[in-house]
C-alpha positions, 0 to 999 in steps of 0.5 A, spaced: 374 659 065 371 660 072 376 656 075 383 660 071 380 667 074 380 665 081 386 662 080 388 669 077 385 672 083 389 667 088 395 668 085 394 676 085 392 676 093 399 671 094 403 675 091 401 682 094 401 678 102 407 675 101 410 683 097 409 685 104 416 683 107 416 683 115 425 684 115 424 691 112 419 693 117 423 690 122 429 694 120 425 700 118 422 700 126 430 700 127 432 706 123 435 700 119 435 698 112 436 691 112 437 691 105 443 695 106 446 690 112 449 683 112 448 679 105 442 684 104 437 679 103 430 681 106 430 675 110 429 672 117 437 670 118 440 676 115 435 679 121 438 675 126 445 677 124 442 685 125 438 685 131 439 678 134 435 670 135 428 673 138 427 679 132 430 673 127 424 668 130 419 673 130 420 675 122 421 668 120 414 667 124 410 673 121 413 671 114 411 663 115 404 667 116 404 670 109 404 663 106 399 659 111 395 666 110 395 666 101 393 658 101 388 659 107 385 663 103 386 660 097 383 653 100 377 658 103 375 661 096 376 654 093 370 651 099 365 657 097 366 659 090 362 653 087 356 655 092 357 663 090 357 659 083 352 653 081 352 653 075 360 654 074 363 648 072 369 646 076 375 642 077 376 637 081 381 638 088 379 646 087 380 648 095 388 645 094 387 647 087 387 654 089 391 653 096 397 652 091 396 657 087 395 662 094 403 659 095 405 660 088 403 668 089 406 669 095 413 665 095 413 670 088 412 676 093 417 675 098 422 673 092 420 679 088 417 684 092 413 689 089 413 694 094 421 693 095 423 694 087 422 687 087 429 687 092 426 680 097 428 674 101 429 666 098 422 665 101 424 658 106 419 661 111 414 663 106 414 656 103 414 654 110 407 656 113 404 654 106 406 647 107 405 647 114 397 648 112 397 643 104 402 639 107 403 639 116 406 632 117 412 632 112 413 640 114 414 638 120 419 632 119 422 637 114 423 642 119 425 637 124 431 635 120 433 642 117 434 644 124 439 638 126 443 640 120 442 648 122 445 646 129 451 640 127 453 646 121 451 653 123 449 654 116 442 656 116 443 655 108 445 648 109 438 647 113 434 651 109 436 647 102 436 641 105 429 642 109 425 644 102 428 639 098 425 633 103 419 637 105 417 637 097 420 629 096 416 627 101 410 631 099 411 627 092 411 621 095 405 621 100 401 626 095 403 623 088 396 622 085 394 630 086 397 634 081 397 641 084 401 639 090 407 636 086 407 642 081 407 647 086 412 643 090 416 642 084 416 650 083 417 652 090 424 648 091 426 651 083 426 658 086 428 656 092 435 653 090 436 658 085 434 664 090 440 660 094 444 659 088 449 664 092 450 660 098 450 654 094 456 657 091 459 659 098 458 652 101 462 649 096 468 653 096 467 653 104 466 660 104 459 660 107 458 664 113 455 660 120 451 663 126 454 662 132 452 662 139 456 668 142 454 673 136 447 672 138 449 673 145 452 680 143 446 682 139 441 680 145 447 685 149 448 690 144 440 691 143 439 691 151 444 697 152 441 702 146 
């Protein structure tokens, strides 16, 4: 019982950290609404295209933040609860139990954002930062390979997809024997491709559009003469 209400707790502070969507400040400190520029999505890459790489790598940073934060937190309460309540009968892996349910919420948070009538991101950065604190060294190897593919395809989807779907074989793989990682590994991948569903259509058809090096740079001017 105890456990199912701090799971509930975690679940609820996740979704509330990763509600709170980093390219939509970003755009409205632009007198922007990044909602209504590019493909709309409230996400690192779209604010790449609207304010150029640096702002882009900054928003994918503070939203990577959001899903490291929610499992930290989950990890923490999961170390302090049993202290706080000796009686209380819990399950084994609570820390990771709870850390997992922390990146579940705020995956769901950026995907739906109850701030921003439910209008978000496709939640890679966020999946990111939460496995770069339950899983570091398959992030890391996913990352490695998500960017080669970014830079030989100029498609950030392409990497995105790619990258999610390897950081949650290899987590499987090492981590086979803990449930609450292969579950949450297995969900954070289905919303992800179903967030991306759009692109995956675009990539067959080849219509998916790619960065290029010289709109970066026409960004970085434009921002610097306003």
């Amino acid at each position: 019982m105890m456990t199912a209400l701090l799971a509930v707790f975690i679940l609820i502070a996740g979704y509330l950290i990763g509600s709170i969507m980093t390219a939509v400040k970003i755009a409205k400190s632009k007198s922007k609404d990044i909602r209504s520029y590019g493909s709309g999505n409230a996400g690192s890459t779209n604010v790449l295209r609207a304010f150029g790489w640096k702002w882009g790598l900054i928003c994918f940073a503070a939203d990577s933040a959001k899903g490291a934060l929610s499992v930290g937190l989950g990890i923490l309460l999961g170390y302090i609860a049993p202290h706080v309540f000796p009686n209380a009968v819990f399950i084994n892996e609570l820390p990771r139990f709870l850390g997992c349910v922390g990146l579940l919420g705020a995956v769901l948070g950026h995907l739906l954002p109850v701030f921003y009538d439910f209008r978000g991101g496709k939640c890679v950065a966020v999946a990111a930062g939460g496995f770069l604190v339950l899983a570091p060294v398959q992030l890391l190897i996913a990352l490695g390979v998500a960017i080669i593919l970014i830079l030989i395809t100029k498609m950030v989807s392409v990497g995105a997809l790619i990258g999610t779907l390897l950081v949650a074989t290899l987590v499987i793989i090492k981590h086979h024997d803990s449930l609450p990682l292969v579950v949450v590994s297995v969900l954070v991948v289905a919303i992800i491709v179903i967030a991306h569903l759009p692109n995956i259509q675009r990539i067959v058809e080849g219509r998916e559009r790619k960065l290029e090096q010289t709109e970066w740079e026409t960004h970085d001017e434009d921002n610097g003469k306003s």
